[in-house]
N, C-alpha and C positions, 0 to 999 in steps of 0.2 A: 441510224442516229442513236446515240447511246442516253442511255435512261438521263442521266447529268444533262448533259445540251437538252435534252423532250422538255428538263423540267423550268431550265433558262430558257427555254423560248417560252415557253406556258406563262412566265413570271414577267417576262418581259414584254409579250404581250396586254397582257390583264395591267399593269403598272401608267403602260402606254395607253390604253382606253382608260385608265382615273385619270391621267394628266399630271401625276407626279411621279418622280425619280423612280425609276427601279430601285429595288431592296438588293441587298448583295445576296442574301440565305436565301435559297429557294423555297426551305420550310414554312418562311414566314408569305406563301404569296396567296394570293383571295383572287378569285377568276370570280367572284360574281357577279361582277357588270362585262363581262368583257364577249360579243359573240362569236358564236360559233363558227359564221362566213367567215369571221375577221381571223380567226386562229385555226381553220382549214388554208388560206391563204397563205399564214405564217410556217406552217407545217410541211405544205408541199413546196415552200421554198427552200426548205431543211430536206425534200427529199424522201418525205411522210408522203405515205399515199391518204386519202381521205377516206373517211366512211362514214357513209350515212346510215343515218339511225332515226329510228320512231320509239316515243316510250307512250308508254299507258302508266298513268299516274292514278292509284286507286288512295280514297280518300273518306273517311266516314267522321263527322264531328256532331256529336250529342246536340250541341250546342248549335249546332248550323251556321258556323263561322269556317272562316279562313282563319286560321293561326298566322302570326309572322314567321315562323319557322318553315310553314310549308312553304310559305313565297320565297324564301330562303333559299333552301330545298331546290324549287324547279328554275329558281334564277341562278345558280350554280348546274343544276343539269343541263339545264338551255346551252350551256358549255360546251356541251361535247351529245345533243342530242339537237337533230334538225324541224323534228314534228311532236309534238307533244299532247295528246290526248289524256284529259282531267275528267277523272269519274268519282264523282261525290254519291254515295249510298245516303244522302240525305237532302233534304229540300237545301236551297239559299236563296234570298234575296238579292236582288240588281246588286246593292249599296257592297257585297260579299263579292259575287260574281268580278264586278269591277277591279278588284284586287289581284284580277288573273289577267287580265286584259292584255296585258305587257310581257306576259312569260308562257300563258297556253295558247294552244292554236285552236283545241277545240274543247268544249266542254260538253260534259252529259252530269246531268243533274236529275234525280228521283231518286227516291224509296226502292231497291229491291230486297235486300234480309238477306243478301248469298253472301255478305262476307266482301276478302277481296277478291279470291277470285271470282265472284261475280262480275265485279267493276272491272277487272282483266278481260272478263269474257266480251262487255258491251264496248270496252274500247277497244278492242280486235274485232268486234264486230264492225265497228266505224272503218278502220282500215281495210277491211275485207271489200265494204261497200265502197269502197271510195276507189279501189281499183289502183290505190297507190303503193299498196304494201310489196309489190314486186319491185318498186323501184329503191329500196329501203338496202340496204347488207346486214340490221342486225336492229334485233328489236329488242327493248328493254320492260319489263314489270317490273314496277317500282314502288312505295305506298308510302303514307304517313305516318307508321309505326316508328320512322326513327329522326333525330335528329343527327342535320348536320346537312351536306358534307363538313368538316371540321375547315379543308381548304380545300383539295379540287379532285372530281373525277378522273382528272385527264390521264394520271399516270396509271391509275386502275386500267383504263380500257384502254392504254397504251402495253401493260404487260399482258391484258387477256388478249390482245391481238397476235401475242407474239407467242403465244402459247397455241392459237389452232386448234379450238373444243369448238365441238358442235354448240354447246350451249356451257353456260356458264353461273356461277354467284358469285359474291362475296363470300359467303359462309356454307358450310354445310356443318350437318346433326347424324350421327347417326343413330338414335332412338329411333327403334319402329326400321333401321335400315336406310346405310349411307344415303342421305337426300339432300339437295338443293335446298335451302332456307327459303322462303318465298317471298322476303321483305327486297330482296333486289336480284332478278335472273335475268338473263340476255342469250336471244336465240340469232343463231344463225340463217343465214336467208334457207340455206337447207332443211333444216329444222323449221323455222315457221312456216315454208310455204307446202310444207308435206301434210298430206289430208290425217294423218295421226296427232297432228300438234292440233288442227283445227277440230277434230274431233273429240279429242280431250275438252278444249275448253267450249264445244257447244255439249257437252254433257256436264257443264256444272250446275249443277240447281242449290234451293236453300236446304240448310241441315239444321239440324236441331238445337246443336252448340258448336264453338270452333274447334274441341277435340276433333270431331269428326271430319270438318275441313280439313284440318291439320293430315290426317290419317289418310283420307281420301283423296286430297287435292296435293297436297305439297307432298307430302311422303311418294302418293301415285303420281306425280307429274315425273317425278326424276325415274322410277319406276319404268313407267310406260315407255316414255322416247329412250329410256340406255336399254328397254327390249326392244325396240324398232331399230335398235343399232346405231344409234346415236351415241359418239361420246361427251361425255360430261366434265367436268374441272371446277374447282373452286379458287378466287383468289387467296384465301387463308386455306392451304390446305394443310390436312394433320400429317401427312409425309413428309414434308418441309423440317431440315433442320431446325431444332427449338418446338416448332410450333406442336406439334402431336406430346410432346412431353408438359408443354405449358396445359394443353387441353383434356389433359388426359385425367383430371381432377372430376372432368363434367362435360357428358355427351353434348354441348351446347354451348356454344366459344361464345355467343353471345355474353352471358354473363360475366365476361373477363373483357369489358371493354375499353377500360385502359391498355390492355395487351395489344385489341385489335387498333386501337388507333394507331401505334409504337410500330405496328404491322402494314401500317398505310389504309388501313381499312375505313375509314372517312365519315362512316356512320356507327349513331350509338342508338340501341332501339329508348325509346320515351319511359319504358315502363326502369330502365336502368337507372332512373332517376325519383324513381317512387318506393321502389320495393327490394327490400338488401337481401331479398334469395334471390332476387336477377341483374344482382350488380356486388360479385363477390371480389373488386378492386376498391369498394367503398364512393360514396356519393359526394362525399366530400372533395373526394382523393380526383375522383370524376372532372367535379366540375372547377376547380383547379388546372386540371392539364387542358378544358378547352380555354378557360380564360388564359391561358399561355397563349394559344395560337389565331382563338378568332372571337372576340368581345363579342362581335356583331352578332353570333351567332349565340352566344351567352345571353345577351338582351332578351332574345327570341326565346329561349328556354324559359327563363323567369318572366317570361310575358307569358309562357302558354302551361308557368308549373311553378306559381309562384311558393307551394309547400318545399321544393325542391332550396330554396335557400333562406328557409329559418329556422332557428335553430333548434325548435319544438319538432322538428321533423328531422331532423340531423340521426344518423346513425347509432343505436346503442353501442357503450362499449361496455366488455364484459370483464370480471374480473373470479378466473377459473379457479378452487381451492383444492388442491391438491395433496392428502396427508399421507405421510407414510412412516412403514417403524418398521428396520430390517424387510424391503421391499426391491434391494437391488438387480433380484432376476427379474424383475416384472415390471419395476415403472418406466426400462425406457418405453418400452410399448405406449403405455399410457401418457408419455407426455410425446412421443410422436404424432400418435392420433391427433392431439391438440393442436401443437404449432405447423401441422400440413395442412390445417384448417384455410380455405380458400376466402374465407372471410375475415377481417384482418385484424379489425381494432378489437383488440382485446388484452388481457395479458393471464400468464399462468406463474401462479404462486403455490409454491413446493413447499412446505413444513414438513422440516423432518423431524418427527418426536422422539429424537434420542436414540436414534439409529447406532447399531454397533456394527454392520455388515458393510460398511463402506459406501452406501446409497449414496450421501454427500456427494461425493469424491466421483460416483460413476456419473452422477449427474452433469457436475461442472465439470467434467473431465470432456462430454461428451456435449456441449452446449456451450462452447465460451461465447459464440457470437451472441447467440440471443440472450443469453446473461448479461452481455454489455451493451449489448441496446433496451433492457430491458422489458422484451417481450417476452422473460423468462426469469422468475424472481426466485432464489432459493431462501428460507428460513430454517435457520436448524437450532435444535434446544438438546442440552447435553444430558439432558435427563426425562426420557419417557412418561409423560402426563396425561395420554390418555389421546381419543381423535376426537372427541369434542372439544379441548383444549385446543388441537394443534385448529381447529376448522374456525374454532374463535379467534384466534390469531394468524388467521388468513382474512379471515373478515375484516379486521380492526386495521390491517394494511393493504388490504384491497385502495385501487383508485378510484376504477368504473363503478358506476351506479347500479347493473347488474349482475350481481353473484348468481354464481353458477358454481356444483360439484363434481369432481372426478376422485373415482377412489383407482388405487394403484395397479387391477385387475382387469379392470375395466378399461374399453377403447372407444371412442366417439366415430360416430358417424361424418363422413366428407361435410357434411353441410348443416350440422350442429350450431352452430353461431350462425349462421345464415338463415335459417329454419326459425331459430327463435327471434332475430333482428326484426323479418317481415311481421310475423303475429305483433312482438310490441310495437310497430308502426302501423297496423291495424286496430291495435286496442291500447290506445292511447292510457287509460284511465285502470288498467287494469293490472295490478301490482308481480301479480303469482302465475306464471305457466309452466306447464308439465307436457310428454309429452311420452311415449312408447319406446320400449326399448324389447332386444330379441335375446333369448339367452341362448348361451351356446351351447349348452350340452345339450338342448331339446330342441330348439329353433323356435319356439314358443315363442309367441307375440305378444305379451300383455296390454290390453284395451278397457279401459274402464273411464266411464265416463265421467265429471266430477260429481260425487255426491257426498255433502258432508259427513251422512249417516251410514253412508257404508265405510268412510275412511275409520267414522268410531270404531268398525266392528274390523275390519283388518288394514294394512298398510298397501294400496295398490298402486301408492305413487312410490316408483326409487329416485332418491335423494339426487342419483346422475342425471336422470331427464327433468330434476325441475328447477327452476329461473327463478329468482325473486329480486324486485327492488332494495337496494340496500335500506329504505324507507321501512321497512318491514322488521328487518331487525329491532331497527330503532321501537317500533309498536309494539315486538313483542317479547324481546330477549334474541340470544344467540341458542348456542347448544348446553345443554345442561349437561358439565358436566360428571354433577353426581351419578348418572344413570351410565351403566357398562355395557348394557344393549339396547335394542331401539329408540336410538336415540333420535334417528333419523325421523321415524314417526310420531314422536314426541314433535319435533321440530316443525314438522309439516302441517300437524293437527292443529299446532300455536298460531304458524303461518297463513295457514289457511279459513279460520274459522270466522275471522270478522273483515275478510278480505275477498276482494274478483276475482276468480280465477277461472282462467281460459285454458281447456285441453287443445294438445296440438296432435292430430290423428296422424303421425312420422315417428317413424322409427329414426331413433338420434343416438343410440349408446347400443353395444354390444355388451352383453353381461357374463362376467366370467363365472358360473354357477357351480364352481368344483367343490362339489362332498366334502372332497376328502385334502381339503386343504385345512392344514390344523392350525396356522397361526392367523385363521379367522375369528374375527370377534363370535362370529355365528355358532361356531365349535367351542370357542373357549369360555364363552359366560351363558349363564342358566337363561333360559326364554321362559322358562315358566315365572322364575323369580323378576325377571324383566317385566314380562306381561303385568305381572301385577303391580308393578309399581304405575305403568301408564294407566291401569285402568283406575287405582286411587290418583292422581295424580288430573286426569281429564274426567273422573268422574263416570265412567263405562261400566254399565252394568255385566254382569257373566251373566251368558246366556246357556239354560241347560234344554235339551231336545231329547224326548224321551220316544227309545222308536218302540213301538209295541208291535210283534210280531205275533198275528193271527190265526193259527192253526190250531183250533180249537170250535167248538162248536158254539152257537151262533150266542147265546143268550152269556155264553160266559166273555166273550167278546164283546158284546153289547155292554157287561157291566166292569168288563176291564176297561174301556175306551172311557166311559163314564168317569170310573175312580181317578184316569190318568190326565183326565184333562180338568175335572174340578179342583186337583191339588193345589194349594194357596202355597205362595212364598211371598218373601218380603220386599219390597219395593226396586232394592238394588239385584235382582233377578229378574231376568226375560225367559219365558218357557215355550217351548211349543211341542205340540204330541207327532210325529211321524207315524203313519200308517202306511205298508205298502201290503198289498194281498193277492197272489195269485189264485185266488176263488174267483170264481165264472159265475157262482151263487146271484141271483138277481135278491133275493131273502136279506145274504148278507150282507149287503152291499146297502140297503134301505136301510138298515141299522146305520152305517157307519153314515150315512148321509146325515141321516136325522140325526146324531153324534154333530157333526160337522153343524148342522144349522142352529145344534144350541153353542156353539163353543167356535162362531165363525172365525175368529184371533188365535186360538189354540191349536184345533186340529186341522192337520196336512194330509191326507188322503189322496192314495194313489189309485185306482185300478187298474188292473194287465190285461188287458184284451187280447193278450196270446199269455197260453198258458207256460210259465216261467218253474224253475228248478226254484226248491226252498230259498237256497244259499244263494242263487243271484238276484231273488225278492229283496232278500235280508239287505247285500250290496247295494240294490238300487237304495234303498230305506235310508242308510247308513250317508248315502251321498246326497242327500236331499236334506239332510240334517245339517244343520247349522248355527249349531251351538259351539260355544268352548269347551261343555263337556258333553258326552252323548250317554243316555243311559238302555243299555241294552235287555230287553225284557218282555216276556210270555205273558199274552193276554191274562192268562190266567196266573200269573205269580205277580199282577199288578198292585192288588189290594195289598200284600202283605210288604212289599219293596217301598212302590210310591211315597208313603209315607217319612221315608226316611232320604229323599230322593237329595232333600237341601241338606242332610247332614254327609252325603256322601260327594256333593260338590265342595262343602266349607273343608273335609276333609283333605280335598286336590287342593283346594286354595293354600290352605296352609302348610302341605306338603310340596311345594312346587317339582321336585326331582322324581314325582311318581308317578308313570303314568297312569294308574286306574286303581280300583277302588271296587270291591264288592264286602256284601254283608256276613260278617259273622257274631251267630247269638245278636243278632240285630245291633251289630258294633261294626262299624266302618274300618276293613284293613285292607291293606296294598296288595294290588295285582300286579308284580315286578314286571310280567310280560301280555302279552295279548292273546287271551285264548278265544281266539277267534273261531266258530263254526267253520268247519271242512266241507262238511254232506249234509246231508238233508236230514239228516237223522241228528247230528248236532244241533241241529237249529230248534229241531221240534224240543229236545231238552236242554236248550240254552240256559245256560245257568245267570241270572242279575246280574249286572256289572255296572259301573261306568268308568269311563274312557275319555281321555283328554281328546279332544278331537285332531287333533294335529298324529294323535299313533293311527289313525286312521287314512288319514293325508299321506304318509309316509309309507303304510302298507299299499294304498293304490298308485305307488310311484314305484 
């Protein structure tokens, strides 16, 4: 019988139990009144052989109800399923129960905590006792993770028949190693009646969380029986023309569940309708394609998820700012990255600020589709203004409510719009999100959590990983662009300071961190002359950390630490003393304590409990400092430096192109380079200095 006649009789039948006209389209047909006797009847008069089947329907609801979607659900499987066993992992009452009356044959009802395959296990255990499972060809697990079918089982386990797997799914993952999904599998009587299928699922018990279900159960189920020799199949499989390329975005075809319907795949899981990283065809777009095919089944959704259809829960769309100036070897990368984004609503907006290298031109040269749908917006300006100008004038034509930045270097992660959809549908109320990004020269993961007062002291969010309501603009300005560098952390500081903001612990952007690329802003404008303008500008004090190095004998230590830590400065300075000592001395040691307990905000104290070379003391001291400038100096040459410690900072401030600064005739001049200790014998005659902290950063890099 060829697939075409399987699915006019299925249509023709199910038409004929409602008592009106068949439908011409077989697309359009609904088998959920129609049974099972009655279209094994109609099947083997086509010459179908029949097959019996038993499901185990596993079922957990917080609430201790029946949904309309699960009746749904088992009154379309009842279709093509002759015994049906209903396991609820929760209590119900009669008035619930009743609601099964007409579509299960058996129910089991209690509390276990295993998850579904628990409710797998006690409803093959009913089968096992009942002594009927050998009369059965093929058994089904099945659960309320999803809705649907959309219209009918029948053609599914009309093509798995014809395919001849031991056992089978709708879907398979392969995270963790090609496996069976567990929201619908089907074994063969060889497979279920083998003591490996039965020993599997009497060794399920409760886990902790459902990763470990997931790990242990679903991943080992497919596992266990393809080592017993069992073969496996899936109905969507990724070998299939189309299919393995459509899925190849994301080990988990689930989240393309527009796809899998298009694909006949009949179920859409629940959580595709809550959360936009498990539904990367859009929720809208979703529940559109079933109101095409089955209302009925649409009621049922919005009866069991009425967030699912208003419009406060409606998918964010994004609106990506893209600036570039002579950027044509590098942006297509970057706007690739964007539009193979598996999440859909959004758009990316290109400003070119005065490009002379033909960027325009490679762009829409190489984009006409998405130009003229516009999911791909170019803006160009004949004259070079700067990337805070071009990022203002990506804002100002933005559509979506959510801005978001890409700079031309830089490449996004598969699931970037995806990633940040779910947190704003989580944190409804919460304007500002950021999230991790990796660089690629080092592979470095950047993780900082949000704290206002470390963003004062440096920038640990990049401008690529963070989201903001266009609402925020409006509160606080755009980008300034008077400022030639950091402008980004200007922007963030304004952003963030009287606003929610939520970290998102995912890596979403890849950072292109090249040195030695010169037509970066980061190589072409002054950081030190930048620095200072954000720190007038938000008000940030400069912080100096003064390390004193202790190789000297005890009392003159005792009153270097004294001189270095009683020194006054004026309000808009933060100070603190670094001490690090590889003395083993218990003598010396009670000095610096007592130091520490009158000056608990100033002094930092290390002791080495393995004894350390001078020059790696010094290091460790150096890295523990956390100032803008660091001033390098001998217990004993404290007295006579200290005092001049704020004029050799005022002196970096006003100099921004220098990095360091020691004393001569107690007059502040430039150290063009870093005369850094070698040996241990430099160290002991260090000579005062201070040092931008950043030449410090760059010599441990």
């Amino acid at each position: 019988m060829r697939a075409g006649d399987y699915l006019a009789a299925v249509s023709l039948y199910a038409e004929q139990a409602r008592g009106v006209p068949a439908l011409a389209h077989a697309t359009t047909i609904n088998v959920s009144i129609a049974r099972k006797r009655g279209l094994d009847s109609l099947l083997a008069a086509h010459g179908q052989k029949t097959v019996r089947r038993a499901a185990v329907f596993a079922s957990f609801s917080q609430g201790c109800k029946i949904e309309d979607y699960v009746v749904h659900y088992l009154q379309c499987l009842a279709q093509s399923v002759d015994y049906i066993v209903f396991v609820a992992d929760n209590e119900l009452c009669d008035a619930e129960l009743a609601k099964l009356s007409s579509v299960v044959d058996h129910a089991i009802v209690s509390r276990h905590g295993e998850y579904d395959f628990g409710s797998y296990k006690r409803g093959l255990q009913h089968l096992w006792e009942s002594a009927a499972l050998p009369s059965f060809d093929e058994v089904v697990l099945c659960n309320d993770s999803c809705y649907g079918p959309v219209q009918s089982f029948a053609w599914i386990f009309h093509e798995m028949c014809s395919r001849k797997s031991d056992f089978w799914g709708l879907t398979q993952n392969s995270e963790f190693g090609a496996h069976i999904q567990s929201y619908f599998v089907v074994f063969s009587r060889r497979v279920f009646l083998s003591e490996v299928f039965r020993q599997f699922f009497l060794s399920v018990k409760a886990e902790s969380n459902v990763q470990k279900v997931i790990i242990s159960y679903e991943v080992g189920l497919t596992r266990v029986l393809a080592g017993a020799g069992f073969d496996w199949d899936s109905f969507i499989n990724p070998s299939h023309p189309g299919v393995g390329r459509a899925l190849a975005r994301n080990t988990n075809p689930t989240v393309f569940p527009i796809f899998l319907l298009q694909q006949g795949a009949q179920l859409v899981k629940v959580k595709a309708t809550r959360h936009a990283d498990c539904n990367f065809d859009g929720v809208a777009d979703l529940l559109g394609v079933i109101a095409c095919q089955n209302r009925e089944l649409l009621a049922a959704i919005g009866q069991h998820d009425r967030a699912a259809f208003f419009p406060g829960t409606t998918q964010p769309r994004f609106s990506m700012i893209l600036p570039v100036y002579n950027r044509r070897s590098s942006v297509l990368l970057a706007i690739d990255s964007a539009l193979t984004q598996a999440y859909g609503d959004f758009e990316l907006i290109v400003v070119d600020d005065g490009s002379t290298d033909g960027t325009t031109e490679i762009v829409c040269r190489t984009y006409p589709e998405q130009i003229k749908h516009g999911k791909l917006r170019v803006i160009r300006y004949a004259v070079n203004e700067g990337v805070s100008n071009a990022r203002n004038v990506g804002i100002a034509a933005a559509r979506g409510d959510w801005i978001c930045y890409l700079d031309s270097d830089n490449t996004l992660a598969d699931r970037f719009f995806g990633v940040f959809a779910q947190e704003i549908g989580e944190h409804p109320n919460t304007p500002c999100f950021y999230a991790q990004m990796k660089r690629c020269s080092s592979a470095i993961v950047d993780r900082h959590e949000f704290d206002y007062s470390d963003l004062l002291r440096e920038n640990y969010i990049d401008l690529g990983v963070f989201v903001h309501h266009r609402a925020v603009v409006d509160a606080v300005g755009a980008f300034d662009f008077q400022l030639r560098r950091l402008v980004d952390w200007d922007f963030i500081l304004r952003a963030t300071k009287d606003h929610r903001v939520q970290f998102v612990p995912e890596v979403v952007l890849s950072y292109q961190d090249d040195a030695g690329a010169v037509d970066r802003i980061s190589i072409k404008e002054s950081y030190d002359l930048a620095l200072g303008q954000i720190r007038q500008k938000h008000r940030i004090p400069y912080a100096i950390s003064c390390v004193v190095n202790g190789v000297i004998d005890d009392q003159l230590l005792a009153n270097g630490l004294d001189a270095a830590c009683s020194v006054q400065f004026c309000s808009d300075i933060e100070y603190q003393v670094v001490y690090f000592d590889n003395s083993l001395s218990e003598t010396r040691w009670a000095l610096v304590e007592n130091c520490a307990a009158r000056y608990p905000n100033v002094l930092r104290a290390n002791r080495q409990r393995t004894k350390k070379t001078e020059h790696d003391n010094l290091c460790d001291a150096i890295g523990a400092a956390q100032g803008d400038f660091v001033l390098l100096v001998n217990a004993a040459d404290v007295n006579t430096t200290i005092q001049h410690c704020g004029d050799l900072a005022s002196y970096l401030i006003d100099n921004p192109g220098i990095p360091g600064a020691r004393l001569l005739d107690n007059t502040p001049q430039a150290c063009m380079g870093l005369d850094f200790p070698s040996t241990d014998s430099d160290v002991v005659n260090l000579r005062p200095a201070m040092y931008r902290r950043q030449v410090f950063v760059a010599l441990s890099e």
